[in-house]
N, C-alpha and C positions, 0 to 999 in steps of 0.2 A: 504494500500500500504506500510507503512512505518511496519508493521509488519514482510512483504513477505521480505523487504530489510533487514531486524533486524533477519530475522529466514534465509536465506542466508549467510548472513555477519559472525554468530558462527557457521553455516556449515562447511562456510569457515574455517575461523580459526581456528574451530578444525582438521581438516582436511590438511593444511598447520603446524599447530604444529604437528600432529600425525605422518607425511612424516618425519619429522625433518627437514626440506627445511626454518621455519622459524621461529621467536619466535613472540609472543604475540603482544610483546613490537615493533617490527619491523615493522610491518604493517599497512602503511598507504591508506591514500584514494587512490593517485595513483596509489600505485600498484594495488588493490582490484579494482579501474577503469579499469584498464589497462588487467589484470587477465579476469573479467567479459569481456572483449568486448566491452567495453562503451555499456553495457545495461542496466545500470542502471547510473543514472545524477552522477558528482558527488557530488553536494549539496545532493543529498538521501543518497550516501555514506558517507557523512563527519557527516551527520544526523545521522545515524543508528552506526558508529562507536561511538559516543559520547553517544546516546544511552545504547549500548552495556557495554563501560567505566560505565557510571552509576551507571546500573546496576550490576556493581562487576563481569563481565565474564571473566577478568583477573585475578580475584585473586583466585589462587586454591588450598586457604588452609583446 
């Protein structure tokens, strides 16, 4: 489960950076709640963000 959230969540993002509508750095759980429809908890999202961070998906050197 936490994978399907984690491979969403840089869908997302890349996705919202590519529009230019937002940056990396700007996006938080609630909005990506909020965005999603509360379909996913936000405890999964603050999970898979943190995640994400980790992992280095913001640094795009």
């Amino acid at each position: 489960m936490m994978e399907d959230v984690v491979s969403l969540l840089k869908e997302f993002m890349e996705n919202e950076a590519r529009s230019g509508s937002m940056d990396f750095g700007c996006i938080t759980p609630l909005y990506v709640y909020r965005m999603f429809g509360g379909q996913c908890s936000m405890a999964a999202i603050e999970n898979g963000l943190r995640e994400v961070r980790s992992a280095g998906f913001f640094n795009l050197s």
